[in-house]
N, C-alpha and C positions, 0 to 999 in steps of 0.2 A: 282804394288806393293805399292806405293803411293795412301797415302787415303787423300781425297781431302778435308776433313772434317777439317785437322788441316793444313794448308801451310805450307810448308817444313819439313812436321816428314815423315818418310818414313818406309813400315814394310820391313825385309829381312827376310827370313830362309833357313840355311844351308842345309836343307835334300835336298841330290842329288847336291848338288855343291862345292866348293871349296872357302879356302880365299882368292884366286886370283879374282876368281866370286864375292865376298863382295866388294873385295876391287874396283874392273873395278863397281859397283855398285855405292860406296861410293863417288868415281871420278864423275861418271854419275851425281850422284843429287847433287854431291857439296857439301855435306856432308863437319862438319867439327869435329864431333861425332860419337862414335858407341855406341849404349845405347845398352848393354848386359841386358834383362829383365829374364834369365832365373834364377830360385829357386839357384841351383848350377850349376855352369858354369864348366862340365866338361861333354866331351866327348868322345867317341870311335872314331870319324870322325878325323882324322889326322888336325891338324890344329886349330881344334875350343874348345880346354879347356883353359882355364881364361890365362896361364900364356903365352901360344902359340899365342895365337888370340892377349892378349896386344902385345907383341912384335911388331908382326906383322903390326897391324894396326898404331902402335906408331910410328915402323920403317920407315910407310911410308908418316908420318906428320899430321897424324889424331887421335885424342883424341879416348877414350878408357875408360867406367865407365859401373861398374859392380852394376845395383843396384836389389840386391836378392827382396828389399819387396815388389817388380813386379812380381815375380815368382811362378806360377802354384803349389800347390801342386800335388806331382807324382798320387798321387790316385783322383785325380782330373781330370785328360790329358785324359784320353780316351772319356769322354763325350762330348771334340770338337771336335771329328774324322768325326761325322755325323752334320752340324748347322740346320740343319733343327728337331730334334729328340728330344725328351722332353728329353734324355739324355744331350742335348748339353744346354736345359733349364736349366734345373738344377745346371751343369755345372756351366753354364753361373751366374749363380742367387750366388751357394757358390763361386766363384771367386771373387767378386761383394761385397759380405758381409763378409766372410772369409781374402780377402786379403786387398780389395783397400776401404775397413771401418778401417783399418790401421792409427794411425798418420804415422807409416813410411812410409806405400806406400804414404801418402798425400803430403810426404816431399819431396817423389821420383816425386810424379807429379809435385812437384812446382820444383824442380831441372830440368826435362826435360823443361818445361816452360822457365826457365832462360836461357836452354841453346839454345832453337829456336828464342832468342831473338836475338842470335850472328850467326845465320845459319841455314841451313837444317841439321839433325839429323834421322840417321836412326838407328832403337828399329829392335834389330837381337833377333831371339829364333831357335828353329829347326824346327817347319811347315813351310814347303816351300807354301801352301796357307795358307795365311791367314784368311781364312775362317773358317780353323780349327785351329785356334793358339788364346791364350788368349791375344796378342797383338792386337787382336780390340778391346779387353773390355779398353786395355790402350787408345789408341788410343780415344776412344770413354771418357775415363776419361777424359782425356785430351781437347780434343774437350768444354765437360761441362766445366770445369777450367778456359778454357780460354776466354770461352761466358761471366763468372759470374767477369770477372776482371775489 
């Protein structure tokens, strides 16, 4: 789950697991962060809508920052189901120019930047691979960011 590209960012996603699973995650890498990338942080999954998931993670001495201008458009999500699929190009391409050509998303990257300066940090959404989840396009923003500093 850990992409080797940026030291100490780490992706999660909740599909198929619990915030016990986050948390025994967050423990693991040391985490001193949960970077919520999703558009709206709310879910059907017990546990993982914005106000549950703070709690939660706060409750157990680990930060908690919800930043939307990371987050997929809904009509956007289905084209990383396949990464291989000019669907997931595409995708890939308006996530890319639609979102993270944002000053806010640029703000959101220089904020996760600040905070891997104090620790490992792990960027939770709902694909549990990341292969299919727009947290590698962050991931990968990030990565450039932190090349050019």
């Amino acid at each position: 789950m850990a992409d080797n590209r940026v030291s100490g960012l780490h992706g999660w996603g909740y599909e198929g697991r619990t915030v016990e699973d986050l948390l025994d995650y967050v423990r693991e890498t040391s985490a001193h962060t949960v970077v919520d990338v999703r558009l709206n942080p709310v879910s059907r999954k017990r546990g993982f809508s914005k106000r549950a998931l703070t709690e939660q993670v706060e409750s157990a001495g680990i930060g908690y920052l919800h930043l939307r201008a990371l987050g997929n458009p809904v009509d956007n999500r289905a084209g990383f189901a396949d990464p291989q699929s000019d669907a997931a190009a595409a995708a890939y391409d308006r996530f890319n120019q639609e979102v993270m050509q944002t000053p806010e998303a640029a703000e959101a990257i220089d904020r996760i930047g600040s905070l891997l300066e104090m620790g490992p940090v792990v960027l939770v959404c709902f694909e549990a691979d990341g292969r299919c989840c727009h947290r590698r396009l962050i991931i990968e923003a990030l990565a450039k960011a932190l090349i050019s500093v």
